[in-house]
C-alpha positions in Angstrom: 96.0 69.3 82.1 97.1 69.9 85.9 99.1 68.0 88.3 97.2 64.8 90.1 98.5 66.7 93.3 95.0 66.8 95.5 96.4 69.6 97.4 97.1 71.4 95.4 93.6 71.2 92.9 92.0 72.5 96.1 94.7 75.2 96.7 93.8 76.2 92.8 89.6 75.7 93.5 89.9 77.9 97.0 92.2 80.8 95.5 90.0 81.5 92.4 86.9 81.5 95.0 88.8 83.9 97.2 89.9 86.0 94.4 93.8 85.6 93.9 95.0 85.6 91.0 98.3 86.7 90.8 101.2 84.4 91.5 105.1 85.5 91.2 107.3 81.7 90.5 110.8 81.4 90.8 112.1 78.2 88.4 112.4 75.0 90.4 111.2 71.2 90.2 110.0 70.6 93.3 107.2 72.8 92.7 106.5 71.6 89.7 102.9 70.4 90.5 102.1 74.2 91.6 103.5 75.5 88.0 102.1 72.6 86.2 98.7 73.6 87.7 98.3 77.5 87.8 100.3 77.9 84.3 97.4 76.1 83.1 94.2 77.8 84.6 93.5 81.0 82.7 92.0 82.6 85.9 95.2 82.8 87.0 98.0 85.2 85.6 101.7 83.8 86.3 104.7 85.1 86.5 108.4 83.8 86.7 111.4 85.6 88.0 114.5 83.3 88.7 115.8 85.1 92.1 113.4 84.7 94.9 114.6 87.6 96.9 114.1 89.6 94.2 110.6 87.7 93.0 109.4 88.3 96.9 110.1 91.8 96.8 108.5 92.4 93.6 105.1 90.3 94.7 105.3 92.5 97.8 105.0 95.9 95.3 102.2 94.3 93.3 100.4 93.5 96.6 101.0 97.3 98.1 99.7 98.6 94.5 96.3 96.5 94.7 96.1 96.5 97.6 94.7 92.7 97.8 97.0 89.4 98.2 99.7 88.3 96.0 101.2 84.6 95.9 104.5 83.6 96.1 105.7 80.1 95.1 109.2 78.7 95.1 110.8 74.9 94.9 112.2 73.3 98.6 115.8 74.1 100.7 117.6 77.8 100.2 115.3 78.8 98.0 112.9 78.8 100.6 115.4 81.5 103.0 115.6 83.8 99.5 112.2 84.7 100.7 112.6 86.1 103.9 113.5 89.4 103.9 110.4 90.2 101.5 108.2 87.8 104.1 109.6 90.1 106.9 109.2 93.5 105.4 105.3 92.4 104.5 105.0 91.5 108.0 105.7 95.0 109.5 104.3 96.8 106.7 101.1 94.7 107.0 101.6 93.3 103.3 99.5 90.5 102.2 101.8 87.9 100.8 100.8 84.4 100.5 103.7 82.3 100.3 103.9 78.9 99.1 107.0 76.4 99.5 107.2 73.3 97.9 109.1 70.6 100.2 110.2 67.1 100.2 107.8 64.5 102.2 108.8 64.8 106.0 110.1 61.8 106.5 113.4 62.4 104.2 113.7 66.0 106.9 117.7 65.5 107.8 118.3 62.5 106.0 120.7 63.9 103.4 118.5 64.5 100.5 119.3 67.3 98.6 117.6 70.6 98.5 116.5 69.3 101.7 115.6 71.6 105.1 113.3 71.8 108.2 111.0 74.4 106.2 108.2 73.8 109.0 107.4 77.3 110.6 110.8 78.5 109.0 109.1 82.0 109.1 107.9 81.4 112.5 109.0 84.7 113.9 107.5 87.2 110.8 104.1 85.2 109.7 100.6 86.2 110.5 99.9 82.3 110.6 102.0 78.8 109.0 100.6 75.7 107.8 101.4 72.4 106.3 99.6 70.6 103.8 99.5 66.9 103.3 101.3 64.8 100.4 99.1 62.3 99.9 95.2 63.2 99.8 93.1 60.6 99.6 90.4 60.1 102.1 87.5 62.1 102.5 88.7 63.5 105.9 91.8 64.2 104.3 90.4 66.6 101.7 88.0 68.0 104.7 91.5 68.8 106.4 93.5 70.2 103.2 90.3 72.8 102.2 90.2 73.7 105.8 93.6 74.4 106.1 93.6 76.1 103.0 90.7 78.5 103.9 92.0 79.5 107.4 95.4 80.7 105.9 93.5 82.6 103.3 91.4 84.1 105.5 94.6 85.0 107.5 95.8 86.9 104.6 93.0 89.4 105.1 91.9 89.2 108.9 92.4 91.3 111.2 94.8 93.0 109.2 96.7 92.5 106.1 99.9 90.1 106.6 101.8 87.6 104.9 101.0 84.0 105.5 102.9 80.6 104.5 101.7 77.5 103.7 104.6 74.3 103.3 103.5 71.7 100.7 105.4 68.6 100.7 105.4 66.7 97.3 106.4 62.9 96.8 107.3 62.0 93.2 106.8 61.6 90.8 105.9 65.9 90.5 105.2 65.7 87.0 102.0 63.7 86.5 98.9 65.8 84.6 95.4 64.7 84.3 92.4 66.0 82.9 90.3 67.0 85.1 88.1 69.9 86.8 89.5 71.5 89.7 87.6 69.9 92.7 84.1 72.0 94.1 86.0 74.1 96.3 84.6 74.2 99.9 85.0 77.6 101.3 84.8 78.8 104.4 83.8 82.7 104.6 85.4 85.8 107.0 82.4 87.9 107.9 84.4 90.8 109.7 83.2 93.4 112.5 82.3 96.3 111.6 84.6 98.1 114.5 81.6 101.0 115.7 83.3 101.6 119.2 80.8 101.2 122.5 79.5 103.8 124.4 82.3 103.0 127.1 85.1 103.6 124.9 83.5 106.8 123.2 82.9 108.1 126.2 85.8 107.6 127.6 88.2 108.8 124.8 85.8 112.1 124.0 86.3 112.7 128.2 90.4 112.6 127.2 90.4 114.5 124.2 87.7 117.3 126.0 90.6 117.2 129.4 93.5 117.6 127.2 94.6 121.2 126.4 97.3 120.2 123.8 96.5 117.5 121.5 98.7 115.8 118.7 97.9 113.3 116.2 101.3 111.5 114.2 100.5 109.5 111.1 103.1 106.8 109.9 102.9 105.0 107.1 100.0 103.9 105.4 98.6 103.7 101.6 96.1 106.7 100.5 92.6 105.8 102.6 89.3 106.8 102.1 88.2 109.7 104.4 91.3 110.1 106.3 92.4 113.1 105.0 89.4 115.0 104.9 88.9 113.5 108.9 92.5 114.8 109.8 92.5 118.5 108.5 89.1 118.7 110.1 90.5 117.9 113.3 93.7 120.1 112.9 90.9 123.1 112.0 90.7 123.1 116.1 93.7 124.9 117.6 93.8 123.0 120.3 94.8 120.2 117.6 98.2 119.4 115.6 98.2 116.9 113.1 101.7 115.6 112.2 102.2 113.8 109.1 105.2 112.4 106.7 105.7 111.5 102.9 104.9 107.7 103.9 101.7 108.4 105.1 100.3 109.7 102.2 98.3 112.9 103.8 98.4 116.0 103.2 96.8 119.5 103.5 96.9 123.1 104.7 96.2 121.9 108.5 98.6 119.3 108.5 102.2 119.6 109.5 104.3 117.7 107.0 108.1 118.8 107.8 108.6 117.2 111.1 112.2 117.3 111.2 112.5 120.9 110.3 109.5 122.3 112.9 111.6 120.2 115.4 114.8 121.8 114.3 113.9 124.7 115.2 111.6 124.4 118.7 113.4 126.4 121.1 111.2 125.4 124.2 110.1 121.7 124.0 107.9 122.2 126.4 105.7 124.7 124.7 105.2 122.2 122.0 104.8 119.3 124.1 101.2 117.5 123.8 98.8 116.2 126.9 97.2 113.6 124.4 98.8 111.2 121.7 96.9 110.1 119.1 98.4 107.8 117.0 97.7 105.7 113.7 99.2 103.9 110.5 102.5 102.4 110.8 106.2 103.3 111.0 107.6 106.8 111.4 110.7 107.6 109.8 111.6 110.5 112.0 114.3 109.9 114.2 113.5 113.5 116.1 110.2 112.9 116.5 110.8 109.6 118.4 112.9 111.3 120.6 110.8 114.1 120.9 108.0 112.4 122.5 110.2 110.0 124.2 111.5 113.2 126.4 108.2 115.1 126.4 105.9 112.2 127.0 102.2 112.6 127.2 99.9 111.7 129.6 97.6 109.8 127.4 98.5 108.1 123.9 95.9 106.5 121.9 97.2 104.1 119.3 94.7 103.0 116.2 95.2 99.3 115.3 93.0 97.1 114.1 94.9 93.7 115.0 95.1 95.4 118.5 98.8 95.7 119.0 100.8 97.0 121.1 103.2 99.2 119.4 104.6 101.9 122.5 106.8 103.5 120.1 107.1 106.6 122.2 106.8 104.5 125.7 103.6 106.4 126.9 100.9 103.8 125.3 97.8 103.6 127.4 94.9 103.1 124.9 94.8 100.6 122.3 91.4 101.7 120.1 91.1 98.4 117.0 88.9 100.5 114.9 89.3 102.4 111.3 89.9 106.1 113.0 87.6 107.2 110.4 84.9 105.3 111.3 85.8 106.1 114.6 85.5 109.9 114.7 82.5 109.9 112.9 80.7 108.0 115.3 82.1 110.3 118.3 82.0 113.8 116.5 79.3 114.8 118.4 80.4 114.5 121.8 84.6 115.7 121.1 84.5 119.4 121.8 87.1 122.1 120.2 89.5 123.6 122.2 90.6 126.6 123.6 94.6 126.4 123.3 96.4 127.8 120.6 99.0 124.7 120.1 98.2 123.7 116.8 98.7 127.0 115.8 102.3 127.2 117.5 103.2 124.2 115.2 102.0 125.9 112.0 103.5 129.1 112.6 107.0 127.7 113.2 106.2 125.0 110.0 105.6 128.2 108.5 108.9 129.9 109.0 110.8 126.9 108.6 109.4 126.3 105.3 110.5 130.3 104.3 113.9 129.8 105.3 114.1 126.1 103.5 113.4 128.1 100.5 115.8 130.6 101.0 118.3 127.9 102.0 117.8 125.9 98.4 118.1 129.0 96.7 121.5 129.3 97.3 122.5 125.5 97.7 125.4 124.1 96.3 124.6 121.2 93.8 124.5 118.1 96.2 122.2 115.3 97.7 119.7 117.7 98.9 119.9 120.1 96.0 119.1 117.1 93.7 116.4 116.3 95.8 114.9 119.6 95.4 114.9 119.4 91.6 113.8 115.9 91.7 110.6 116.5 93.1 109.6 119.6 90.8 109.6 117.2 88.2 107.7 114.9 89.4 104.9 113.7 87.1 101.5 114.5 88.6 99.1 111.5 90.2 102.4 109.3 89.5 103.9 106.7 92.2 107.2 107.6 94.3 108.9 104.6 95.8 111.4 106.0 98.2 114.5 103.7 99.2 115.8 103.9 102.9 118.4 105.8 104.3 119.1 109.4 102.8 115.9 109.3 99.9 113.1 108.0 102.6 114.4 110.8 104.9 115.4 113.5 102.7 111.9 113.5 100.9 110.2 114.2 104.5 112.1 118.1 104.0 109.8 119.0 101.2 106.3 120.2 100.1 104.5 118.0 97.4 101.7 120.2 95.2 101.0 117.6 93.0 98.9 114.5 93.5 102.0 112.2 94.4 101.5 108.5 95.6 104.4 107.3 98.5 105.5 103.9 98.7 108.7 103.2 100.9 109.8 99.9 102.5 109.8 101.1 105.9 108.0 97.9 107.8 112.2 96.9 108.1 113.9 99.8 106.8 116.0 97.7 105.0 118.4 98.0 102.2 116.9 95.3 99.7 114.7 94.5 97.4 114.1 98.5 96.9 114.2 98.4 92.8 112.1 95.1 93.0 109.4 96.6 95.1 108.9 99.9 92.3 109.2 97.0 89.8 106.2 95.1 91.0 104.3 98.1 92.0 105.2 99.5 88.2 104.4 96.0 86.9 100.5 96.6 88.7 99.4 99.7 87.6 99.7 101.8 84.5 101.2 105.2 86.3 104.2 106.7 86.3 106.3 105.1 88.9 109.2 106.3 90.1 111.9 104.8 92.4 114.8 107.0 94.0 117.3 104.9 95.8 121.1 105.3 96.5 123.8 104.0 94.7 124.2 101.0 97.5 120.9 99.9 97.2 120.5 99.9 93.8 123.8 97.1 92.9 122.4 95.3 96.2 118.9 94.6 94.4 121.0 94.8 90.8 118.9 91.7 90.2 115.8 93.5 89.7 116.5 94.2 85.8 117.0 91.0 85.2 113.5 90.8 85.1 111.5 89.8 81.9 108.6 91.7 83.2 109.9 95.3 83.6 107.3 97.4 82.8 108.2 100.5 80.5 106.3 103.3 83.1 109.0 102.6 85.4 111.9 105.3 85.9 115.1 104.8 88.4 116.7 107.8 89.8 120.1 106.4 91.2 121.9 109.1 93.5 125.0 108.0 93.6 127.1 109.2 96.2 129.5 106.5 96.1 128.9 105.1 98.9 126.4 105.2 102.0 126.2 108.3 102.3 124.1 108.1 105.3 126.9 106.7 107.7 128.6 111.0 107.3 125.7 112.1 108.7 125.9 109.8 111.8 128.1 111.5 114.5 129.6 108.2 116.0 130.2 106.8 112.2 131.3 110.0 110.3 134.2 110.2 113.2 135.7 106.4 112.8 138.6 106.0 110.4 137.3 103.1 109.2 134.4 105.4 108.2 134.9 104.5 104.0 136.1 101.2 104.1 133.7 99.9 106.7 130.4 102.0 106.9 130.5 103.6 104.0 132.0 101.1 101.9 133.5 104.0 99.3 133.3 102.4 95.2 133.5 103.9 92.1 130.7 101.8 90.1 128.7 103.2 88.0 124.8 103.0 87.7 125.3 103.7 84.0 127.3 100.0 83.5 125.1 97.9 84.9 121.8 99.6 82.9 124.4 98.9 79.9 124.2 95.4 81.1 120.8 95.0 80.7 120.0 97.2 77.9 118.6 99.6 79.2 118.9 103.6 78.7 120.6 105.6 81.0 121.4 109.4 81.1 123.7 110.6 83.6 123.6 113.9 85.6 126.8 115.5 87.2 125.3 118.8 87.9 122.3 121.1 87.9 121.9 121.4 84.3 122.1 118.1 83.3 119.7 116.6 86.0 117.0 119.5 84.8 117.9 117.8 81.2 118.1 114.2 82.5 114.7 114.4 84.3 112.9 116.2 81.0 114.5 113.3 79.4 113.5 110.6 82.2 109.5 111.7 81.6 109.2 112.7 78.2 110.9 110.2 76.6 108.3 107.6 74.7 110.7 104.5 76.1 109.6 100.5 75.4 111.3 100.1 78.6 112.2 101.5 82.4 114.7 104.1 81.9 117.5 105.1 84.5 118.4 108.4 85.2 122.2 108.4 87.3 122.3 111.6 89.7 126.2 112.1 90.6 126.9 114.0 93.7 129.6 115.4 95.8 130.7 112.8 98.7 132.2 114.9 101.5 129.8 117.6 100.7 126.8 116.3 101.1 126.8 116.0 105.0 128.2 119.4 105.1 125.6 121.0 103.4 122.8 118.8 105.4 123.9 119.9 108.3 124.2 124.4 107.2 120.7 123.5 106.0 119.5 122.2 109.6 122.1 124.6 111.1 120.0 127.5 109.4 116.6 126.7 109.9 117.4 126.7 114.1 118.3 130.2 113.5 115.4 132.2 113.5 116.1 132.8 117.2 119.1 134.4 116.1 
């Protein structure tokens, strides 16, 4: 039995041709014929979580995971706004969410019905595309327009890059009507895409850059683990005229690559001898602040920027190429004709990653029990070829410090950089694969997205490392906000919660660390415990002392001039 809704029989046809499958509800009535439907097509696997912030968040971590699109579906008016910050992080992270938002018909828009809003292109700012269905289907150039509609958001989804998409589905009632019936014959339309081998004019023109360029840098953001790239990229950074520069977030790594951006640039003495004549640029956003500037000061004369969709992202204001090819396929076609160099830049860069890493280790060996400290024994316990879901502020850039042996997977919710809907994300990702996945998020972030454990769904190969500073920590690190006196109350926002209640709350087990010992203990605890559940592990560290301690550390590594 499934609604009498046309629309949305085709909507259920189209998606199982297209190969979606997963949709994350939140409770309503107005999208009742959506539920009604879905619930009741076995190709389909449905879930239901009651906050939408939290559901779009935790759809956004199945979708990152697979690596395919994931639906979202919610009833009309507020609801509808819950949505947004998940719709706008999958935006910028290139995250393909399909959202779906039941409405009332459009002529009771502003009339003073309840649950009531102008939902038309509410996400007009952070959508690849936005489109309305129809109530009432009942002509044959009516279902033409519904399927069509239907198959040119889907394709969206996918094409020319991942990104969310939103289609607005107004329902007269009655909502609850069934019939039995077979879904319509869907009509699909299908995406045949290019397959991006660059023309002689651009080859030739980028091999005559890279060959002119002395000094050559390539900086990967974020991106999930791809095919080829790594084995492309320490290739290229074999050349010594080449540097590759990489973080956590973009999932590279190897003995070519430079992976500790902040603490090479720490400790450049000369900018200028580590400045590059060519950018190369791919994946998305960097989390290094120094970097940024870096580039920003030294800028190049040529920057290349990968993208697909063929924006224009000038992150470092020297943008003069836009190349919308995979970089993979890319350099294979043009290996022939790119020469190596003669310059000795890359190797500048290792040699000072090099010394930077020694004194990082001699730095941690003597290290106080703090943020950084924690973070340090944190990471030698993580479980190999597990998941790593980093929160923003302090864990997103404190993981950027270290060296990762093991086969780690990095997640972060860095398309906004914001401070929700970090538990939710690990949650969903946790919920979509059967590895270890870990999320480390301050104390902030974690009560802001509380909301994720109240989640029937929680998986039990999820683990939450809470450091809890009590408060945001970040804002003592920040010369203009670590000065103001309204510093705790204001920027901070100083409390004296406890991870440990709220995991009472929900029933779930939490161990708490206040030191060195007991974290070692906690983290044995955290993944070698056979738990039916996700487990919390609370990490309690000194407030003041943290951005002290930060600061020696980068105070330290500039002194190898000394």
């Amino acid at each position: 039995m499934i609604s009498t809704k046309k629309s949305v029989q085709h909507l259920a046809a189209i998606l199982i041709e297209k190969g979606i499958h997963d949709i994350v509800f939140s409770p309503g009535s107005r999208n009742a014929p959506l539920i009604n439907t879905f619930t009741a097509i076995d190709q389909f696997r449905c879930l239901n979580i009651v906050d939408e912030r939290s559901a779009g968040f935790f759809a956004l971590g199945m979708a990152v995971q697979m690596q395919k699109p994931v639906v979202i579906a919610c009833t009309s008016g507020s609801a509808v706004l819950n949505y947004s910050p998940a719709i706008i992080e999958a935006y910028y992270q290139k995250i393909p969410l399909l959202i779906l938002t039941a409405d009332r018909p459009p002529e009771w828009i502003d009339q003073g019905d309840g649950q009531t809003i102008r939902q038309h292109n509410v996400y007009s700012n952070y959508i690849r595309s936005s489109y309305s269905l129809i109530d009432k289907v009942e002509t044959a150039d009516e279902e033409w327009y519904v399927a069509r509609v239907i198959n040119q958001a889907v394709n969206d989804l996918v094409h020319p890059e991942f990104g969310p998409v939103h289609i607005n589905i107004p329902f007269s009632e009655p909502l609850y009507e069934l019939v039995d019936v077979q879904l319509p014959k869907p009509r699909i339309v299908n995406l045949h895409r290019a397959t991006g081998t660059p023309s002689d004019v651009t080859a030739k023109k980028f091999a005559a850059l890279w060959n002119q360029s002395k000094n050559k840098m390539i900086v990967a953001g974020q991106m999930p683990p791809v095919n080829g790239l790594n084995a492309l990229l320490n290739n290229l950074a074999a050349d010594h005229s080449v540097v590759v520069l990489t973080e956590t977030t973009s999932n590279l790594k190897g003995g070519n690559l430079v992976s500790h951006i902040d603490n090479v640039l720490s400790a450049i003495e000369a900018e200028g001898d580590y400045a590059p004549d060519m950018l190369i640029t791919l994946g998305g956003q960097i989390v290094s602040k120094k970097i940024k500037a870096f580039l920003r000061r030294n800028k190049p004369k040529a920057h290349c920027h990968f993208s697909r969709s063929g924006e224009h992202i000038d992150t470092f204001q020297s943008l003069t190429d836009i190349i919308p090819i995979d970089p993979v396929r890319f350099f294979t076609c043009i290996k022939d004709v790119i020469l190596p160099g003669k310059a000795d830049y890359g190797n500048k860069w290792k040699h000072l990653d090099l010394i930077t890493r020694q004194r990082h280790n001699v730095f941690l060996g003597k290290c106080e029990f703090s943020d950084l400290k924690a973070f340090e024994i944190i990471i030698n316990h993580l479980p190999d070829h597990s998941l790593l879901h980093l929160s923003n502020s302090t864990p997103v850039r404190y993981s950027q410090l270290f060296t990762y042996d093991r086969n780690i997977t990095f997640m972060s919710n860095r398309g906004t950089s914001g401070i929700d809907g970090v538990v939710s994300t690990a949650a969903g990702t946790a919920y979509a694969t059967d590895k270890i996945t870990t999320v480390i998020t301050g104390d902030l972030a974690f009560f802001y997205d509380s909301n994720a454990i109240w989640n029937k769904y929680l998986p039990n190969n999820l683990r939450i490392i809470v450091i809890n500073n009590y408060g945001g920590g970040i804002f003592r690190f920040l010369d203009g906000a670590s000065a103001m006196p309204e510093l705790e109350t204001h920027f901070e926002a100083r409390h004296s919660y406890r991870a440990a209640n709220v995991a009472k709350a929900y029933h779930l087990d939490c161990f708490t660390a206040t030191d060195e010992e007991k974290l070692t203990e906690g983290l044995t605890w955290l993944y070698t415990s056979d738990f039916t559940k996700p487990a919390i592990l609370e990490v309690v560290t000194p407030t003041e002392q943290n951005a002290e301690i930060l600061k020696s550390y980068f105070n330290y590594l500039k002194q190898i001039y000394l």
